[in-house]
C-alpha positions as CSV (number, residue, x, y, z in Angstrom):
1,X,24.0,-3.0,-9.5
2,X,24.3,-3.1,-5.7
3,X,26.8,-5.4,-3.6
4,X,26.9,-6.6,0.0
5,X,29.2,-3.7,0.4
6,X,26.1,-1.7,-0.4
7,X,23.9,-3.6,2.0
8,X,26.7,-2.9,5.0
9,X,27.0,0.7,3.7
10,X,23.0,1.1,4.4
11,X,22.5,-1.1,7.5
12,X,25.3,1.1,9.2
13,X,23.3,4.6,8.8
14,X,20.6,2.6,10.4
15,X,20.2,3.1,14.5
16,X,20.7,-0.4,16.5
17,X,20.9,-2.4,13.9
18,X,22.8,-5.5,14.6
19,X,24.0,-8.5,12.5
20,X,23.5,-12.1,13.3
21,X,24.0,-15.2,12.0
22,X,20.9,-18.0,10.6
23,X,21.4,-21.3,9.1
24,X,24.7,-20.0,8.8
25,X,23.6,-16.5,7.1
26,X,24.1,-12.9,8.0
27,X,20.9,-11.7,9.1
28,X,20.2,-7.8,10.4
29,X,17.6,-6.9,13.0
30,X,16.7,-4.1,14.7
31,X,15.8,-4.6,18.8
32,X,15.3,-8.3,17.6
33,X,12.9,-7.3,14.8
34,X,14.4,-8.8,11.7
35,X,14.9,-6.6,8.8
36,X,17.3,-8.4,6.1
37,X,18.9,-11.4,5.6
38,X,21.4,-13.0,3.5
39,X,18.9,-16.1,1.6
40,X,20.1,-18.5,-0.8
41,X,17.7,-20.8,-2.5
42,X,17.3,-24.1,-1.5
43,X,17.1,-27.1,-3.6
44,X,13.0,-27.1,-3.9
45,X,13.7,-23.3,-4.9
46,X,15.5,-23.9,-7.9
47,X,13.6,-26.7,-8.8
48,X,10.5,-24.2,-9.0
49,X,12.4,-22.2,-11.6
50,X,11.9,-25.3,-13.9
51,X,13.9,-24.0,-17.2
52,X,14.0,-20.5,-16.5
53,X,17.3,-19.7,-15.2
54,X,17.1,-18.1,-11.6
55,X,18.0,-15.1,-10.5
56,X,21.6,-15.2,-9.3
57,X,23.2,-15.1,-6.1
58,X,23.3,-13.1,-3.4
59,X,20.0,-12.7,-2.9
60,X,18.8,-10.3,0.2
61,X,15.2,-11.1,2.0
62,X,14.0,-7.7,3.5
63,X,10.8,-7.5,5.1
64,X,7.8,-5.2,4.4
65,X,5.6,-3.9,6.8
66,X,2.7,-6.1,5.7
67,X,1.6,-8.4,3.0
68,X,-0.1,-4.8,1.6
69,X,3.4,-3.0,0.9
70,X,5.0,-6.1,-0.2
71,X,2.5,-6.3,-3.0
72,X,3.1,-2.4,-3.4
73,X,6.7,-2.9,-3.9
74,X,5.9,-5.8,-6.1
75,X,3.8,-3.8,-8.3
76,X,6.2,-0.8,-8.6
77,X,8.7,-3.1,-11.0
78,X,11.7,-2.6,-9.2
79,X,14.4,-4.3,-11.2
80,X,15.8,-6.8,-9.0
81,X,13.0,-7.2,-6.7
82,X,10.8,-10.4,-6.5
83,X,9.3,-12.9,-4.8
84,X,8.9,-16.7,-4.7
85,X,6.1,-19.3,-3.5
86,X,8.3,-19.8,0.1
87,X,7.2,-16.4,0.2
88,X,3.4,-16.6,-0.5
89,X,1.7,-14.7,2.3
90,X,5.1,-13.8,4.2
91,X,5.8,-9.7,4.6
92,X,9.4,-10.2,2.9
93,X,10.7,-9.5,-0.9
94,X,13.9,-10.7,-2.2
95,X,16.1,-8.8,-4.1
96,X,18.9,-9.7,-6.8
97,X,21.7,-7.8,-5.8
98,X,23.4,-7.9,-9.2
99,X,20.5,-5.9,-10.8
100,X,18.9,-3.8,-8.3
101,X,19.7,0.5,-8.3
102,X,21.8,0.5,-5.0
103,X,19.4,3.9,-4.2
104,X,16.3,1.1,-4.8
105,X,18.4,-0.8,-2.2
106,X,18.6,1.7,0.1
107,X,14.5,2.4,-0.1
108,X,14.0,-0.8,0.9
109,X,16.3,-1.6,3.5
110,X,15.3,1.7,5.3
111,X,11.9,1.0,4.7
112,X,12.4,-2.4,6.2
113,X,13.8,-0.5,9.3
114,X,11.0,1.8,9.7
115,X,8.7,-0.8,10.1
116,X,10.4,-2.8,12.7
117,X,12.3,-0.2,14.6
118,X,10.6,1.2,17.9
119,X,8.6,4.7,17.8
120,X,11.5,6.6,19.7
121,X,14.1,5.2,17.0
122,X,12.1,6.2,14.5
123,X,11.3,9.4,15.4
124,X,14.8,10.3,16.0
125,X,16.2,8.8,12.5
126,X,17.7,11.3,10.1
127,X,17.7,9.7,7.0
């Protein structure tokens, strides 16, 4: 189980990262290259989930290099990790904090980094 605590713990090991705010949402970019953001469903989201009961809040959006990782991570059966029809053909999974590994967490929201952080960043990153 990971928290926003988590997410802040992660994002601050990461070089130039700042936070922002969207539609009233914490959202972290590197160099203005998103990487995460802080996504609550909207009202045609839930009404997708029909009877199942969806997965609960806070949800984090973090990007993926392409539509080819995303599927990748998709496939890999990461507990807490999933996507949603908004999402069709977007490089971005959402993750249910309350279930995923914070170390899964992690993975993700340095991977997110990677891809969106400039060469020189990247080559210099520790972590």
């Amino acid at each position: 189980m990971a928290t926003l605590q988590d997410v802040a713990r992660v994002i601050d090991e990461l070089p130039e990262v700042t936070e922002g705010e969207r539609y009233g949402n914490p959202t972290w970019s590197v160099r203005g290259k998103s990487i995460a953001w802080l996504r609550p469903f909207s009202k045609a989201d839930l009404k997708r989930f029909d009877d199942q009961t969806p997965p609960a809040p806070p949800i984090l959006a973090v990007n993926t290099a392409d539509l080819h990782e995303k599927e990748g991570v998709l496939a890999a059966g990461i507990d807490g990790v999933f996507s949603i029809e908004h999402f069709n053909n977007y490089p971005a999974v959402l993750i249910e904090l309350s279930v995923i590994a914070p170390g899964d967490l992690r993975d993700l929201l340095v991977d997110a980094w990677l891809a969106a952080a400039p060469a020189e960043l990247v080559e210099a990153f520790d972590g």
